[in-house]
N, C-alpha and C positions, 0 to 999 in steps of 0.2 A: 621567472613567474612562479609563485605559489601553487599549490597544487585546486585545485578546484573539487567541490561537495556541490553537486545539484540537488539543488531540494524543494519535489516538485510539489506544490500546494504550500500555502502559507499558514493555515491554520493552526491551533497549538499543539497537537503532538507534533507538527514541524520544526515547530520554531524549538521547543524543549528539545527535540535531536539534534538542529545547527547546532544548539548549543554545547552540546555533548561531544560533538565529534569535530568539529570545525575552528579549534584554536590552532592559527598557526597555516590556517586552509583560505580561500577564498570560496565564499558562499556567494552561489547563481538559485537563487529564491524567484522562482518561476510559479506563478498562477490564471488560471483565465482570467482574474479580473486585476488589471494592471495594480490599480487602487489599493487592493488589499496585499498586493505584493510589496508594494513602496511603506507600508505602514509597519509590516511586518519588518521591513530591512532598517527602517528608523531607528526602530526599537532595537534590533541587535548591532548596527553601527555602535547608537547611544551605548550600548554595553561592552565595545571594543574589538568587535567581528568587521573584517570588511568584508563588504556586502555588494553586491549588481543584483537589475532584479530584469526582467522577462516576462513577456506574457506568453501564455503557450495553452492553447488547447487540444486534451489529449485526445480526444474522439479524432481529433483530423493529420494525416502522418505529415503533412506538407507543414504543419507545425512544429512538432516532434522533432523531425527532422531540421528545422530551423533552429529549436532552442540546442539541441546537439551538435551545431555545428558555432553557436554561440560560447556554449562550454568551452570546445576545444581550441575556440580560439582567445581563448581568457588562461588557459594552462590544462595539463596532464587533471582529466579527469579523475581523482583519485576517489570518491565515492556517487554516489547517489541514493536517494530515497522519496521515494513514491507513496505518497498521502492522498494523492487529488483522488476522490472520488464519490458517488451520490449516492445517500441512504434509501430503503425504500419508503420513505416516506417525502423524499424531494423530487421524485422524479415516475416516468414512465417505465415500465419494464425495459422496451426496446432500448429506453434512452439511458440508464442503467446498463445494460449489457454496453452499450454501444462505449460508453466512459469507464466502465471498472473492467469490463475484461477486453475489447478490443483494447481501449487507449493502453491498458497496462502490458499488454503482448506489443504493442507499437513503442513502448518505453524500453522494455526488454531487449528488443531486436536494435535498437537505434544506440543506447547506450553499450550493451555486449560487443558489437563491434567499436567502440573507442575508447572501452575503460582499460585504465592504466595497469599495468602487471600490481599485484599487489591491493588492488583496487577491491573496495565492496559495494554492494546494493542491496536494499532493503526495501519492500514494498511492503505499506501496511494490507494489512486480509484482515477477518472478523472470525471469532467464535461461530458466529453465526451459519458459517460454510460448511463445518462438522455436525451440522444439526440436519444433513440430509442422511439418507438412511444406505447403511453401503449397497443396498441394491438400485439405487434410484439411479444409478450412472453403471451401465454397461463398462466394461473396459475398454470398449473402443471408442466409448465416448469420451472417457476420460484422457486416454491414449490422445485423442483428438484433440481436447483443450491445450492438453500442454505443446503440442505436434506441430500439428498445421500453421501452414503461414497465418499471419492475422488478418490477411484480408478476407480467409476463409472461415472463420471463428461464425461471425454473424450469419453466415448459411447455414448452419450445421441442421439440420430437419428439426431436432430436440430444441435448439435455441429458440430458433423460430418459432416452435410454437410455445413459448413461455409467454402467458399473460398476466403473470402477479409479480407484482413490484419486490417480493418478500423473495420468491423463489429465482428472480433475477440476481437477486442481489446474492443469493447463495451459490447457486452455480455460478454468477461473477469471479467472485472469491474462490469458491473451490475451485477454477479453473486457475485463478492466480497462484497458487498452491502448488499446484500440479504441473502449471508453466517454470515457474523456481525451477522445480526439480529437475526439469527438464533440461531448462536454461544454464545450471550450475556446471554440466558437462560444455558448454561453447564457452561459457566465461573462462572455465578451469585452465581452457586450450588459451589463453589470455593469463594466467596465473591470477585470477580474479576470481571472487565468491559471491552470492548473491543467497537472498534467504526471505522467508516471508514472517511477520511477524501478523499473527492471529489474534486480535484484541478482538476485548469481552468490552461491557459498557464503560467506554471512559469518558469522562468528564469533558466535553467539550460543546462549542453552540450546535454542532451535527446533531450530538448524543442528545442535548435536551431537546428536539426538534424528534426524537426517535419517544422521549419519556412522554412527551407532550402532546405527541399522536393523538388527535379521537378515534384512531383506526388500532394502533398497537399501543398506547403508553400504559395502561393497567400493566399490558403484559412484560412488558420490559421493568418496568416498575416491580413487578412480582418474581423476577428473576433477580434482581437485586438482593429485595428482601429474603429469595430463599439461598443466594450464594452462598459458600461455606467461608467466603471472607467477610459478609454480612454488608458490604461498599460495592462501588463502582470504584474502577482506577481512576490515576490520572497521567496527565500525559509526560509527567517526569519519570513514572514507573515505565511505560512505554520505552519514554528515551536511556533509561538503564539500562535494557536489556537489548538495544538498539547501539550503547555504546558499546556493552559485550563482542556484537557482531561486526561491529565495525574497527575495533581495535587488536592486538596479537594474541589476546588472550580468546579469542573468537576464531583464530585462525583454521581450525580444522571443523569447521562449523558453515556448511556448504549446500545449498538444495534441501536444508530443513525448514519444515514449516512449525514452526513455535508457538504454542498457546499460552495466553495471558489475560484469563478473565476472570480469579476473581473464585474459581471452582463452577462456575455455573455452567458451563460444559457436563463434568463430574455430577454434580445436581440433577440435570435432565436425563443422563443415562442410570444412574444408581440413587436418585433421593428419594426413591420409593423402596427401598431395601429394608 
């Protein structure tokens, strides 16, 4: 049997990383909506990938747990990459936390235990996670994100009381950041790496759903225009630096969290200098 690449969400910084890392691999293209996962696999069959596809939702572990037990039974998981997740402009706070940082701590825990020696993962994060202020997270809070089982995540007193979709989605992501790091010591004990990639605005139907906000798109719009690459990425720059991590040349590259937006990080902290 081939070695197996899960890759969870079908959207296109997904599908540009199948394609990056998965010649020669069998790809398990898993999304909540079966539909967009079958369409997605179409398309990289048609381009000479074999493909199975899954439906899996990450908010629930009884799922998780089932698309992982689908992988291992398709061959030696040799990667995974973790895309599924909701902007704050698609969703409720709760419901936000509940899919970008529970489901991704449930993704963590289910694939670390059965990825192959040698094996990597990659979950996307956002710019937008480094745009809280280092005091805004106690160390014990942070300590906690990466720490605590995940079923304990959604209790956390500070979780709980988040009511803005903007600030979910940030402590989301910082948590997925902080969980990597974490996580890179249980994979290591596996001869496995894991790493977070922190994308700025790239190009995709999420991103225009983000520009097109009557709540944020001025403002993301306006971070655009002042970034010091003067664009928005796209999701082949993504999947470069996604095949970096997942190929030998990535090998000592382990529990980092990587920024890729563009300078607009660098912007908000020194564009007033």
């Amino acid at each position: 049997m081939k070695p197996v690449n899960v890759i969870i969400g079908s959207g296109a910084i997904a599908q540009a990383i199948a394609r990056r890392i998965s010649i020669g691999k069998h790809i398990l293209l898993a999304d909540i909506k079966p539909e967009n996962a079958e369409q997605a696999a179409k398309t990289l069959r048609e381009a000479g990938f074999e493909c199975s596809t899954a439906a899996v939702n990450v908010a629930e572990r009884e799922s998780v747990a089932a698309l992982a037990q689908t992988a291992q039974a398709l061959g030696d998981v040799a990667g995974v990459v973790h895309t599924a997740g909701l902007s704050p402009s698609q969703a409720a706070p709760q419901d936000i936390l509940r899919v970008d940082l529970y489901g991704a701590a449930l993704v963590f825990e289910y694939f670390g235990d059965i990825i192959a020696p040698q094996g990597a993962a990659v979950v996307i994060g956002s710019q937008s996670s480094l745009r809280l202020k280092v005091d805004e997270l106690t160390q014990q809070q942070a300590d906690d994100l990466a720490l605590l089982p995940a079923e304990e995540l959604l209790n956390l007193p500070f979780v709980r009381a988040i009511d803005d979709s903007l600030r979910a989605y940030q402590i989301a992501k910082r948590g997925n950041a902080l969980r990597v790091q974490a996580e890179a010591v249980r994979w290591g004990k596996r001869g496995a790496r894991i790493n977070c990639i922190s994308a700025g605005i790239v190009f995709t139907p999420l991103a225009y759903d983000e520009l097109t906000s009557p709540e944020r798109g001025a403002f993301y719009r306006d971070m655009l225009a002042k970034a010091p690459a003067g664009r928005g990425g796209t999701p082949d720059e993504i999947a470069a630096l996604a095949e970096l991590l997942f190929g030998p040349s990535g090998g000592y590259i382990t529990g980092s969290d990587i920024l890729i937006d563009g300078g607009a990080t660098a912007f908000y902290k020194y564009g007033g200098q």
